[in-house]
C-alpha positions as CSV (number, residue, x, y, z in Angstrom):
1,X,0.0,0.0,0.0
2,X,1.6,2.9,-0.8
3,X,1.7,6.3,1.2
4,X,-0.8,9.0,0.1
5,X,-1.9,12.6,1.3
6,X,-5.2,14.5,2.1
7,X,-5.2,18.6,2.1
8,X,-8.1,19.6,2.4
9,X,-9.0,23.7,3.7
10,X,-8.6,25.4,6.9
11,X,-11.8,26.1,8.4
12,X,-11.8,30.2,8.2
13,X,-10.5,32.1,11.3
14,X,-13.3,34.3,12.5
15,X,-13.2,36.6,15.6
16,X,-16.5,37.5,17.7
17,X,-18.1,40.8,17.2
18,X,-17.9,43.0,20.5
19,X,-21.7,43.2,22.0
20,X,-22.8,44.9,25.2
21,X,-23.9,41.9,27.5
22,X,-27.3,40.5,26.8
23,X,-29.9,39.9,29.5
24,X,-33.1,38.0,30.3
25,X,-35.7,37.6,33.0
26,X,-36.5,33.3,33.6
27,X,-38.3,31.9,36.4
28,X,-37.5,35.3,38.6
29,X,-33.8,35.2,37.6
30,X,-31.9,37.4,35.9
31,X,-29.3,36.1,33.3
32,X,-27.0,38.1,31.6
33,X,-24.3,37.1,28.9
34,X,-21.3,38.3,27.3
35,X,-18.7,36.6,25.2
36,X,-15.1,38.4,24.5
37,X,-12.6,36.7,21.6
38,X,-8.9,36.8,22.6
39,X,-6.5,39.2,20.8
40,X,-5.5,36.9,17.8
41,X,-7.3,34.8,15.6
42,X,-7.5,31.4,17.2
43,X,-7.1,32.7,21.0
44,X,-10.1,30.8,23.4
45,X,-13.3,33.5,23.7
46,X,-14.0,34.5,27.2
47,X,-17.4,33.5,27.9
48,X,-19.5,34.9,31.3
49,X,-22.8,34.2,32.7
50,X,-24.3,36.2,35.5
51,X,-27.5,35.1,37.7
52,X,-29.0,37.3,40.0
53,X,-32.6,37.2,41.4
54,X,-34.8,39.7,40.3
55,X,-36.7,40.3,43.4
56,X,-33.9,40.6,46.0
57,X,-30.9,41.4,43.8
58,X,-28.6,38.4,45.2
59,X,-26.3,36.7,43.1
60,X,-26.9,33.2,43.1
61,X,-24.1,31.2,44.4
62,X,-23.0,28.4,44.3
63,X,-24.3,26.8,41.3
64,X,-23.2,24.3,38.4
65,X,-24.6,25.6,35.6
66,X,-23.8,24.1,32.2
67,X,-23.4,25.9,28.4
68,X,-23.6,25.0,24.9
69,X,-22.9,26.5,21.9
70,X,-24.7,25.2,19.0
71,X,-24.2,26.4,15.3
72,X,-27.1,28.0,13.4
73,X,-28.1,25.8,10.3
74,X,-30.7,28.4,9.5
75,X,-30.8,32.2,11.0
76,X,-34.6,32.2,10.8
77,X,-34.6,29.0,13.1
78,X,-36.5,30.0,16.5
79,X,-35.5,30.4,19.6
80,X,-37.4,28.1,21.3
81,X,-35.6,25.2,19.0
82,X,-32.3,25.8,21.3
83,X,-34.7,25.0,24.1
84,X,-35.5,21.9,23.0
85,X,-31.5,21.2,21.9
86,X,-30.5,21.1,26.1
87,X,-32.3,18.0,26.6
88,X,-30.1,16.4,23.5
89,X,-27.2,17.8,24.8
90,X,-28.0,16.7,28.4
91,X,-28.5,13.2,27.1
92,X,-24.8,13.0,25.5
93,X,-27.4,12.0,22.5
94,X,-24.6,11.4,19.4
95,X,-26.6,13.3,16.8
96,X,-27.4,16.3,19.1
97,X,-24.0,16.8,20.1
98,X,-23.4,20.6,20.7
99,X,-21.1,22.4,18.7
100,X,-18.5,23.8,21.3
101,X,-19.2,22.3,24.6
102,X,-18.3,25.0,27.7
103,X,-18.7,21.9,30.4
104,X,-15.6,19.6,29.1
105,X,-12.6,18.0,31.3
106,X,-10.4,16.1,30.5
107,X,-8.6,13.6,32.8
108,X,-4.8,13.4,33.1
109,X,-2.9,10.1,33.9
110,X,0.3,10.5,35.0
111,X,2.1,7.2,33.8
112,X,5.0,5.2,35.2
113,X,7.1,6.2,31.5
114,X,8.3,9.3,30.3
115,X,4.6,10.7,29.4
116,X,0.9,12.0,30.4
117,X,-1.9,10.6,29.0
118,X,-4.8,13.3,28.5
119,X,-8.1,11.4,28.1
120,X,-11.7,12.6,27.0
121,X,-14.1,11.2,29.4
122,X,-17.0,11.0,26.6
123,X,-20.5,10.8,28.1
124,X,-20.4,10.0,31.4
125,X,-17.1,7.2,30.8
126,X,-19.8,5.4,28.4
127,X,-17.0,5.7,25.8
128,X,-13.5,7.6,25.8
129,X,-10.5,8.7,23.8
130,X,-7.0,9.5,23.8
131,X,-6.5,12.9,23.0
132,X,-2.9,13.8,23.4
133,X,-0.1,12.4,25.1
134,X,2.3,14.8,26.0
135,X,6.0,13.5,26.2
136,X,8.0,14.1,28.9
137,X,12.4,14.0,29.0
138,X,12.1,11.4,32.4
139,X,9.3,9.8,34.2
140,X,7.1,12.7,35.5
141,X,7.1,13.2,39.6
142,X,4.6,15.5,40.8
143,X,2.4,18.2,38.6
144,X,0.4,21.6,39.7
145,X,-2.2,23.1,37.8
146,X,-2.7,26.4,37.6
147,X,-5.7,27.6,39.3
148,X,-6.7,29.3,35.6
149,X,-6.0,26.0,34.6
150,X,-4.3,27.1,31.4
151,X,-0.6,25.5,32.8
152,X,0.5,22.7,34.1
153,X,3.9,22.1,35.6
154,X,5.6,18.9,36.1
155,X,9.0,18.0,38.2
156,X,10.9,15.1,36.2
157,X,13.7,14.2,39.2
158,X,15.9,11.8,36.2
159,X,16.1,15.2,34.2
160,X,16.8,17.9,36.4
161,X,13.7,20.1,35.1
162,X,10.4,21.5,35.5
163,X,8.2,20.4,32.0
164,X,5.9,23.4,31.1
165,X,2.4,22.6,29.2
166,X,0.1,24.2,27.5
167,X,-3.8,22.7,28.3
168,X,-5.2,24.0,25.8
169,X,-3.0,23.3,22.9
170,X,-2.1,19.8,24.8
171,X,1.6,20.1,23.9
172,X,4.8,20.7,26.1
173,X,6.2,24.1,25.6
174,X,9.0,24.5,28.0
175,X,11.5,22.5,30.1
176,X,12.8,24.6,33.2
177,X,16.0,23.8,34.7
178,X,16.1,23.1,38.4
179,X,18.3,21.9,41.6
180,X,19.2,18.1,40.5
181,X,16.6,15.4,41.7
182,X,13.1,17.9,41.4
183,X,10.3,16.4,43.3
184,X,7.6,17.8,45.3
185,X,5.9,21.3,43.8
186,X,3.7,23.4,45.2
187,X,2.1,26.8,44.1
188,X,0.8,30.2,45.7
189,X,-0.3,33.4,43.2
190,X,2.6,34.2,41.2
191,X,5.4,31.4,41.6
192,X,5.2,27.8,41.4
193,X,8.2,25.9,43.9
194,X,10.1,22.8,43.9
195,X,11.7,21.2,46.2
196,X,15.2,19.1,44.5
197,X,18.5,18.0,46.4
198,X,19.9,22.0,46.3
199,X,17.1,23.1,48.3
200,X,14.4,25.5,46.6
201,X,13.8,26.2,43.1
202,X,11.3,29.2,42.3
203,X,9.2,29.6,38.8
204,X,7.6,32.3,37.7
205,X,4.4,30.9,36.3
206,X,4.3,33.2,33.6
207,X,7.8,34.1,32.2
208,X,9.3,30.8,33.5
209,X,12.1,32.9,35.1
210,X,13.7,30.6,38.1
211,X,15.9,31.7,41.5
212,X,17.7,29.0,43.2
213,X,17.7,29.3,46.8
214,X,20.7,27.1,48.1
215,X,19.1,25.9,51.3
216,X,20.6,22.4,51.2
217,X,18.8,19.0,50.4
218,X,14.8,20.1,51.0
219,X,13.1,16.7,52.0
220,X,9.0,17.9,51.7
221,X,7.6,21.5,51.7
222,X,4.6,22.9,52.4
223,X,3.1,26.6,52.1
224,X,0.5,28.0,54.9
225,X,-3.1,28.6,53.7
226,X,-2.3,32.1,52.4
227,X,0.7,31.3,50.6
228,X,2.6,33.7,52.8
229,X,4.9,31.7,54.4
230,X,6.9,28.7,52.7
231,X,8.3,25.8,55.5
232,X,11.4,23.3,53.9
233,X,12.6,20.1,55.6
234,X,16.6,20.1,55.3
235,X,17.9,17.9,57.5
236,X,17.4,18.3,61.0
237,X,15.7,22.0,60.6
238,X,12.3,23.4,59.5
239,X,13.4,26.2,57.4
240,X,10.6,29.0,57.0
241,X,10.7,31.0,53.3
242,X,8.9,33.9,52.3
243,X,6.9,32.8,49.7
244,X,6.8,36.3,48.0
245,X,10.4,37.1,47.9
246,X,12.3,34.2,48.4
247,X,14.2,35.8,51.5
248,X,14.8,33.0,54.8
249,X,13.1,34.5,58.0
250,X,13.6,31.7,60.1
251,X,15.2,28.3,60.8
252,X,13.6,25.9,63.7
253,X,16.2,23.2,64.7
254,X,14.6,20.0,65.7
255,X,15.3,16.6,67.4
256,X,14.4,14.8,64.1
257,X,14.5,14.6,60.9
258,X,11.4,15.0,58.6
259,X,10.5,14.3,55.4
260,X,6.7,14.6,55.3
261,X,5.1,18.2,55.9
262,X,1.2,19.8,55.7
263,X,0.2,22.7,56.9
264,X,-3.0,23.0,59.3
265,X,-5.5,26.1,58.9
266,X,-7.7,25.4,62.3
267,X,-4.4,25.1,64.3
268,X,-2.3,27.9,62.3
269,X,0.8,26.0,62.4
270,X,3.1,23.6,60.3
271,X,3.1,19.6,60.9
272,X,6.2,18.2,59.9
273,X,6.4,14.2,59.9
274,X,9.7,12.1,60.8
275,X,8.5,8.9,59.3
276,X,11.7,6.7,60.7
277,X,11.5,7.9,64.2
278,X,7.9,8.2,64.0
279,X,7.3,12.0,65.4
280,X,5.2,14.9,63.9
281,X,6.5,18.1,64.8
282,X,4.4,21.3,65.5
283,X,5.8,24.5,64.4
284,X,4.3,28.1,64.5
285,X,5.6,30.0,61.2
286,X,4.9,33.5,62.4
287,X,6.9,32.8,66.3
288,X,8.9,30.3,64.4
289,X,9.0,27.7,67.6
290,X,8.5,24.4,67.8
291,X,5.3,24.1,69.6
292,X,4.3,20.4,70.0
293,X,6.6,17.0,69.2
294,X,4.0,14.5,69.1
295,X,4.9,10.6,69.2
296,X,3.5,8.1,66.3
297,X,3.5,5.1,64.9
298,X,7.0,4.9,62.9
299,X,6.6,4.2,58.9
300,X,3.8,6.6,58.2
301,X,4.0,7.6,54.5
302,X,2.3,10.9,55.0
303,X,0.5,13.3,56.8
304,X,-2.4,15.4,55.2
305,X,-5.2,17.0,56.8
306,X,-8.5,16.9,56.2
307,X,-10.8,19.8,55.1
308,X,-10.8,22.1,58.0
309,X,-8.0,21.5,58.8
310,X,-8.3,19.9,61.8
311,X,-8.1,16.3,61.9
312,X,-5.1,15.0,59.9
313,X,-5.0,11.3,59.3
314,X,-1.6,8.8,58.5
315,X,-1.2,6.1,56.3
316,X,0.7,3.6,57.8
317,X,1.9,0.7,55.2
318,X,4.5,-0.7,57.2
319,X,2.3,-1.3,60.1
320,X,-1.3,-1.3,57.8
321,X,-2.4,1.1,60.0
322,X,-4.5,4.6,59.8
323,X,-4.0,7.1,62.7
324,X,-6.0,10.2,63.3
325,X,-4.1,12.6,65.1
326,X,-6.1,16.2,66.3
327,X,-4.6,19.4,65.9
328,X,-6.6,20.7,68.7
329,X,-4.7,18.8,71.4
330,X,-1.8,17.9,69.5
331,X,-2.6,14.1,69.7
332,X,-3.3,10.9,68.2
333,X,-7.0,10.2,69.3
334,X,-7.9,7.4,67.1
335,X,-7.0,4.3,65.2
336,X,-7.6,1.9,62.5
337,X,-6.4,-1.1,61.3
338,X,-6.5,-1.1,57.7
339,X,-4.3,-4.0,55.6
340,X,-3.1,-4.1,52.2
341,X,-0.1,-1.4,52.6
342,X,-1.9,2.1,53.2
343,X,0.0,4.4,51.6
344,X,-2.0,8.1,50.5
345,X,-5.5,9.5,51.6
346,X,-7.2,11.7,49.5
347,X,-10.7,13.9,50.2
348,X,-14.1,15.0,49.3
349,X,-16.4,16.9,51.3
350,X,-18.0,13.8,52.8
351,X,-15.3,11.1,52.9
352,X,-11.9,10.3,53.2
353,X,-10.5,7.5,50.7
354,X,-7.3,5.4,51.6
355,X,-5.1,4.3,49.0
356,X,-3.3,0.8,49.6
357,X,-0.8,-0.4,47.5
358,X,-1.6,-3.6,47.8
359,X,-5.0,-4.1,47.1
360,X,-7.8,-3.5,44.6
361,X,-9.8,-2.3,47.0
362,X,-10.0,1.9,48.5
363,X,-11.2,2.1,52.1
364,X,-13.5,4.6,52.9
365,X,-14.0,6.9,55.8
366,X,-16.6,9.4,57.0
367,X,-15.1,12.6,57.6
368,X,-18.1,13.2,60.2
369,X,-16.3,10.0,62.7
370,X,-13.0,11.6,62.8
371,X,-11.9,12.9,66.5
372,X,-14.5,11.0,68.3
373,X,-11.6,9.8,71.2
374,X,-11.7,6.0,72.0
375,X,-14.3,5.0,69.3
376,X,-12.9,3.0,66.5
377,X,-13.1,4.3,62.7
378,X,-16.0,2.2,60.5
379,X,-14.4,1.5,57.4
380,X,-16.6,0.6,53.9
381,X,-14.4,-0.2,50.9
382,X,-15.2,-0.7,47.4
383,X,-13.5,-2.4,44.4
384,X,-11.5,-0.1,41.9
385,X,-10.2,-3.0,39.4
386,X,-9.2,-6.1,39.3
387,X,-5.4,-6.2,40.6
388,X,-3.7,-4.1,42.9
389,X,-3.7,-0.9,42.8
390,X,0.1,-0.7,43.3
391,X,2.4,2.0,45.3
392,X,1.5,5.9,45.0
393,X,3.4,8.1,44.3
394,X,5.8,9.5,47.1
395,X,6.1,13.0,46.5
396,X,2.4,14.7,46.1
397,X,0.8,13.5,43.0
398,X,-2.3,11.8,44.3
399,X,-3.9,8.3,42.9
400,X,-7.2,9.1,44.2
401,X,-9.2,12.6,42.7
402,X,-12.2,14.2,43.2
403,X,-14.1,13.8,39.7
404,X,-16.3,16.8,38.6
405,X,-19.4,14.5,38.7
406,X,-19.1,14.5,41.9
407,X,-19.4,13.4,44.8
408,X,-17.3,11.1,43.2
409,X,-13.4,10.1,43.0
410,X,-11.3,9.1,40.1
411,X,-8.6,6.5,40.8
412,X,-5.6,5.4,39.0
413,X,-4.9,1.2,38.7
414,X,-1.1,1.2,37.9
415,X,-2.1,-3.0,36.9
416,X,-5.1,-2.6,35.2
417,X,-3.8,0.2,33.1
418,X,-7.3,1.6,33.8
419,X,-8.7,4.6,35.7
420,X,-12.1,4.3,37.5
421,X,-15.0,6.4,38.6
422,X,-16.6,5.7,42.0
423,X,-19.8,7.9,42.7
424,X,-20.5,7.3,46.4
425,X,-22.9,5.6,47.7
426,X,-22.6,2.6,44.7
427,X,-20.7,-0.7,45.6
428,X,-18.9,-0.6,42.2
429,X,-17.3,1.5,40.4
430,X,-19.8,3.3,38.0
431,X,-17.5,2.9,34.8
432,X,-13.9,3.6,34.1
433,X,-11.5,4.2,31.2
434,X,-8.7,2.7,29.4
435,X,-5.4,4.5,29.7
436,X,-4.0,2.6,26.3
437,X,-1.6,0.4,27.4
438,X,0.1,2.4,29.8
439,X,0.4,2.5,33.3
440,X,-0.8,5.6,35.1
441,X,0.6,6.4,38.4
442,X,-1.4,9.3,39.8
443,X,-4.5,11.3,38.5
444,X,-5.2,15.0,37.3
445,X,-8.7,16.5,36.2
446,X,-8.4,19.4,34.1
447,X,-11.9,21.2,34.4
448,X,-12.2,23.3,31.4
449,X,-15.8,24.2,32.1
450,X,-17.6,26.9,34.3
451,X,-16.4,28.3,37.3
452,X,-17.1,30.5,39.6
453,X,-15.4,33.4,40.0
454,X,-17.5,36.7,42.0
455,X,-20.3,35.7,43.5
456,X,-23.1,34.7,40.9
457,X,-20.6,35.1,37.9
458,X,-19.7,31.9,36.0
459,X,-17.2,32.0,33.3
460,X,-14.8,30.1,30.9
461,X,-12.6,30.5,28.1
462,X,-12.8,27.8,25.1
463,X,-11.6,28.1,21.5
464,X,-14.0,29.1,18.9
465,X,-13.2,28.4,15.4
466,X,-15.9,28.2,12.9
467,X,-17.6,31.8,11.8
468,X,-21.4,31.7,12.2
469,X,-24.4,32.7,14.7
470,X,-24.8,30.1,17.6
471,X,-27.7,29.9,20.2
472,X,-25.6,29.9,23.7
473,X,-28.3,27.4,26.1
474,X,-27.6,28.0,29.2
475,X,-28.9,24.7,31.4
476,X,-28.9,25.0,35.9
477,X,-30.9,22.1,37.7
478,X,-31.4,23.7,40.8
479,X,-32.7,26.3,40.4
480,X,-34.3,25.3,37.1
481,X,-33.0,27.4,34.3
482,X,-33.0,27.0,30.4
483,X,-32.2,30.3,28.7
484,X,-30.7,30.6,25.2
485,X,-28.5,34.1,23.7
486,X,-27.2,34.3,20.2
487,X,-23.5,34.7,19.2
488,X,-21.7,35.7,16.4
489,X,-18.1,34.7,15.4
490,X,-18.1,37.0,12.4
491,X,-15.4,36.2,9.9
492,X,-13.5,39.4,9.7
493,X,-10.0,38.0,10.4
494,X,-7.6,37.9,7.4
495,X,-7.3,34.4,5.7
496,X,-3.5,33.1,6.3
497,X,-2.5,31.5,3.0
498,X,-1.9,28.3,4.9
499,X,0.7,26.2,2.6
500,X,-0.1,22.6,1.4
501,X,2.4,19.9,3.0
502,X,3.0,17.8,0.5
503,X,5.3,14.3,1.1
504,X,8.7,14.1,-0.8
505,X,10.2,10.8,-1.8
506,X,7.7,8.9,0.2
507,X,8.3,5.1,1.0
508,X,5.9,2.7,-0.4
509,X,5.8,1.3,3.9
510,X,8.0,1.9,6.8
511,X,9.3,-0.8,8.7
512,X,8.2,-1.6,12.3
513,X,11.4,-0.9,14.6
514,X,13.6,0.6,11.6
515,X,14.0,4.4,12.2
516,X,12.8,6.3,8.7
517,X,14.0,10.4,7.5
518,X,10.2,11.2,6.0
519,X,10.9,14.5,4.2
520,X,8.1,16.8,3.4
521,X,7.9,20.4,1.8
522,X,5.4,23.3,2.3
523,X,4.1,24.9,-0.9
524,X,2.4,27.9,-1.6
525,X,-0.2,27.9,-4.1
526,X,2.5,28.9,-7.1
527,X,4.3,25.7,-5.8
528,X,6.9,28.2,-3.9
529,X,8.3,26.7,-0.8
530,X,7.7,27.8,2.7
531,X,9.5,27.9,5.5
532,X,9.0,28.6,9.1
533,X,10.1,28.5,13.0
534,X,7.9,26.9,14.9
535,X,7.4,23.5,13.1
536,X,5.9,20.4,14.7
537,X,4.9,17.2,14.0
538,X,2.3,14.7,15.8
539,X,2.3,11.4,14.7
540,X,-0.4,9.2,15.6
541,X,-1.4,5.2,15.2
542,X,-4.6,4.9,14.1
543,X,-7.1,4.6,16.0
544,X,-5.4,7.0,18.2
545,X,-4.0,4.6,20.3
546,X,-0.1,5.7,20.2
547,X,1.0,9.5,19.8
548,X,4.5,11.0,19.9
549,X,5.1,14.7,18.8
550,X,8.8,16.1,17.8
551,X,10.5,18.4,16.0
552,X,10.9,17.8,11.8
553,X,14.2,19.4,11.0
554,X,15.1,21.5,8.1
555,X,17.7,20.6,5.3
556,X,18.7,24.0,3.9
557,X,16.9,23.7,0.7
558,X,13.4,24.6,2.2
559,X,12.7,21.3,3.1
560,X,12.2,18.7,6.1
561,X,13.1,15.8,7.7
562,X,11.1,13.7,9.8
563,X,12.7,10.8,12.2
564,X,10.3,8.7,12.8
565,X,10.5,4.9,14.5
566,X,6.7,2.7,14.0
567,X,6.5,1.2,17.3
568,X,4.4,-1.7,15.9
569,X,2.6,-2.4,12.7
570,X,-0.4,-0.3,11.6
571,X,-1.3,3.1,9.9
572,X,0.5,6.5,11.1
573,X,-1.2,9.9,10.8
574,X,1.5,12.2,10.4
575,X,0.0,16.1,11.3
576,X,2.8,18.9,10.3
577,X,1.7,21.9,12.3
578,X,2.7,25.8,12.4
579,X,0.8,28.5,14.1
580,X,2.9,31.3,12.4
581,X,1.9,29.8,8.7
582,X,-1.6,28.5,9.8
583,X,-0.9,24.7,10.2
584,X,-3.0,24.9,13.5
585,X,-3.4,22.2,15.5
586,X,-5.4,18.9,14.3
587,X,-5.7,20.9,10.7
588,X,-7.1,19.1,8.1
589,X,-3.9,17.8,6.1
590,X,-2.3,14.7,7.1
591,X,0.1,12.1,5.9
592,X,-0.3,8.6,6.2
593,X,1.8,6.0,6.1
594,X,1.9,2.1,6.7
595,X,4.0,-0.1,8.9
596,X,4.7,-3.6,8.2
């Protein structure tokens, strides 16, 4: 079978018209809308919904409204029609699918090789897909998402960096250099930090600019609850940071030596965890004393509180136990014995899940029988696969998520190569998703619909790209709301004359586990070539089941090159993509190519 090409058009960019916000009265609420395109062709629109009631003028709080945008087929079409499209989109009915979707998220598996698997959830986990798989230089140990959810930051301890992604885009765009051995980040407003073998690295989360801060080996970290104050373990000392500056206010010396460290809003203070002495130290950041040494049961593998920040609990999985220790007396007051190597707790509002290496099954607790001195812990478990769920990761990431179909948890099966959704209050898992052969080592949702910002104002920024009218529905359950607003993406924007990629030389097949140069040109219409910067290319095995994205290097005659090793047999989708010529992402020309 020899190789072949499709080029078909770019869809036209198209900006959106600017509108004062729009406004309607429904069931005694007031809804106003307003939708604001990005500066360039291609950026996300800001979308914003506001919900007041009309009688008392409160915003309404608290809500989880969701938003479609479905494309006019005809103007003259009536309004009630996009009425009658929420209970189609509600349904995840196939051939009532909304055009843009403001409620995705996507799910992130942090896998055990050099990569993250981002993965659709389609309807509920009825169905889902691989979307991208972002490639990392080492095996990926702990990640923070921005709170605008627009970054994500990943320590890689085998590389010595920070990787930097885009979540919209779904590609890698930087690597920042760090103290050797990065594990454990953590975030406040402006600066993301990481804790490697030197002692701190600071990241500016938007111009990726770093300071070192030679503090010595920094075991765990852990920033108060208004990112004021930054505490490091190194060595025998609790070193206290200001999170702002950088600058070291204080240094606690202590009869230990953590490694573990959380931070506890009811008691103000820092908890810091000597896991081989079995000891959890109490420190005050603003008197910077030690305040309470409490004794525990050696091995513990962490020490996270639960919301409140009262009650924090301990995994033991040396011992397979669970103790509860309360900050409000600086003691353990309860315990549980809980086999099969407990290892990381996670939380929702209602329950606290234990993670145990060992075991299929998570262990649940009700937050509401924490503290209650002398009474043992009743523990309900369900299953969350069929093998064990194997160790979590020891420096943050977490195996067990809150899902945004909550109350419910997502949680990663390093055997099974599967994640699972548990809604609470099932025995079973309610469904679950492939993570395509590999193994995924801790969990990340990436929420890309609406959120809440000021009170009674929900927003979200998605891309647009197709020109046209589209009825915005706007669906809330409680209260009950269905409202509908035009918007127009107006194509204004000048067309980029996007070049056609065309194959040079191709091979009639490519070899499975033989490295091939596939070279490729990019013509104008007059058969000029093209050349640019910023080239990419994403090659993928159909049906999407294998991905791996790299740079296509130029020859000198205006060119390209493309290395490229077919894991296994099947068909390869080759994308060449450049924002600066108008290759956007997932455009419509591909190569394809066969592997025998």
């Amino acid at each position: 079978m020899r190789t072949w090409l499709f080029a078909l058009a770019l869809l036209p960019a198209g900006v959106a018209q600017a509108a004062p916000p729009q406004q309607v009265l429904d069931q005694g609420i007031r809804v106003t809308f307003d939708a604001q395109a990005g500066a360039q062709p291609g950026d996300a629109t800001a979308f914003r919904f506001g919900l007041i009631d009309s009688t008392s003028g409160r915003p309404l709080s608290g809500l989880r409204p969701a938003a479609w945008l479905g494309l006019r087929r005809d103007p003259s079409k009536p309004a009630a029609e996009c009425k009658r499209q929420i209970a189609g989109y509600l349904a995840g009915d196939l051939f009532r699918r909304a055009d843009v979707d403001l409620n995705s998220y996507f799910v992130l598996a942090m896998n055990d090789e050099a990569s993250i698997s981002v993965v659709d959830p389609l309807f509920g986990f009825g169905g889902s897909k691989l979307l991208a798989l972002l490639e990392l230089e080492k095996p990926g140990a702990d990640w923070q998402l921005t709170p605008e959810r627009d970054r994500l930051f990943v320590s890689q301890p085998l590389a010595n960096k920070v990787a930097v992604a885009d979540t919209s885009g779904w590609r890698v765009t930087a690597q920042v250099a760090t103290g050797p051995n990065p594990r454990q980040l953590l975030q406040n407003a402006a600066q993301v930090w990481v804790a490697d073998d030197a002692g701190l690295t600071r990241i500016d989360k938007r111009s990726l600019a770093t300071q070192a801060l030679p503090l010595g080996k920094a075991s765990g970290i852990a920033l108060d609850g208004h990112g004021e104050h930054l505490a490091a373990a190194v060595g025998d000392s609790l070193l206290i940071v200001d999170a702002h500056d950088g600058r070291r206010i204080g240094s606690i010396a202590l009869d230990g030596r953590p490694q573990r460290l959380a931070w506890s809003e009811a008691a103000q203070a820092f908890y810091a965890l000597d896991m081989e002495q079995g000891r959890v130290f109490v420190v005050d950041a603003k008197q910077r004393r030690l305040r309470a040494d409490i004794t525990v049961d050696s091995g513990a593998s962490q020490i996270r509180f639960a919301p409140g920040g009262r009650y924090a609990l301990l995994p033991n999985p040396q011992r397979n136990r669970l103790q509860v220790l309360d900050a409000s007396t600086n003691s353990i007051v309860q315990n549980a014995d809980i086999s099969g190597g407990p290892d990381q707790v996670s939380f929702t509002p209602l329950l606290a899940y234990v993670h145990r290496r060992d075991s299929e099954t998570v262990q649940m607790i009700a937050l509401d029988q924490l503290g209650q001195a002398g009474k043992p812990l009743n523990v309900a478990e369900f299953p969350a696969g069929q093998s064990a769920l194997g160790a979590a990761p020891e420096d943050g990431a977490d195996s067990i998520v809150a899902a945004p179909e909550g109350p419910a948890v997502l949680v990663a099966n390093t055997s099974d190569k599967m994640i699972y959704l548990y809604r609470e209050g099932m025995a079973a898992p309610a469904g679950g998703f492939r993570t395509y052969g590999r193994k995924p080592r801790a969990v990340l949702v990436v929420d890309h619909g609406l959120r809440e910002g000021r009170r009674g104002e929900y927003s979200t920024r998605m891309p647009v790209t197709r020109p046209g009218t589209y009825d915005v529905a706007l669906f809330a359950d409680s209260p009950r709301l269905a409202v509908c607003f035009p918007f127009t993406l107006a194509d204004t924007a000048p067309r980029p004359a996007v070049p056609r990629v065309v194959a040079l030389a191709p091979p009639a097949e490519l070899a499975v586990g033989q490295p091939a140069q596939l070279r490729f040109a990019l013509l104008d219409a007059d058969g000029a070539r093209r050349e640019s910067t910023d080239l990419q290319a994403l090659a993928l095995l159909a049906p999407g089941t294998w991905q791996r994205r790299s740079a296509p290097a130029a020859r000198g005659d205006g060119s390209y090159e493309l290395a490229f090793t077919p894991p296994q047999p099947g068909l390869y989708y080759v994308w060449i993509e450049s924002n600066t010529l108008g290759l956007a992402r997932r455009h419509r020309q591909f190569l394809i190519y066969e592997a025998k």
